[in-house]
N, C-alpha and C positions, 0 to 999 in steps of 0.2 A: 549472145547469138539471137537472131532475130527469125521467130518461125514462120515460115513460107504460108504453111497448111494445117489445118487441124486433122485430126480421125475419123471418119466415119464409121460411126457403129453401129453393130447390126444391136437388135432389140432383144432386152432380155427378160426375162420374167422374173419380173422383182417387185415387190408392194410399195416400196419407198424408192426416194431419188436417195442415189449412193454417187460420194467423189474417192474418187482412186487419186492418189495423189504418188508421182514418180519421178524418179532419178534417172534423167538419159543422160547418156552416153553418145555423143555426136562426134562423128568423125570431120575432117578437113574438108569434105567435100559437102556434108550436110545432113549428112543418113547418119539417120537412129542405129549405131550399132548394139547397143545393150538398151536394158529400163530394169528397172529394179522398185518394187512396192515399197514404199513409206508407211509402214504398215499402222505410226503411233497417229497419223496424219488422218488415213483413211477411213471410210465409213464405214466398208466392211470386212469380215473375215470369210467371204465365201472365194474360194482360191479356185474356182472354175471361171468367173466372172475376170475376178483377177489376171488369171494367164490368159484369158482371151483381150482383153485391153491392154494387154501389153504385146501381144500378138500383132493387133490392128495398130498400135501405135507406130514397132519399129517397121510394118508393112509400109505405111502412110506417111507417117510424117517426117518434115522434112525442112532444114534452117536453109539461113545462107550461107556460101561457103566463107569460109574463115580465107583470109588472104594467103595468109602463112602457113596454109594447110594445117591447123595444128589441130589437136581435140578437144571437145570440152563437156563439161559436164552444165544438162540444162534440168530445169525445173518444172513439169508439167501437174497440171489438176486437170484430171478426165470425170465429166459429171454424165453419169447414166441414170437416163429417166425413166422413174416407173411404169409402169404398161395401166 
């Protein structure tokens, strides 16, 4: 599937750049209906950061739609930069 958009994220307090690394869940139409953390992938373990990028991601982003309406599972790396 081919993504429209990326996420915008608001800013967090963090000393280091961190990549969340996620499992959507894309429906027929193109909306993110699930994300699920990669957790052996990503950079960190602070699980507030976490739920809020996956928060902004199934708000935001968004494929094309699949013709056959069908679902599929895509692959995203969210990099958030340190302040």
């Amino acid at each position: 599937r081919i993504r429209i958009n990326d996420p915008v994220l608001p800013k967090f307090n963090t000393d280091v750049d961190i990549k969340v690394h996620l499992k959507l869940t894309v429906d027929g139409e193109g909306n993110v209906v699930s994300a699920v953390c990669i957790k052996s992938k990503s950079t960190t373990t602070d699980q507030g950061i976490i739920n809020e990028v996956i928060r902004q991601v199934t708000r935001q982003v968004k494929y094309k739609k699949d013709p056959e309406g069908k679902s599929a599972y895509c692959y995203l790396m969210v990099k958030v930069n340190a302040l």
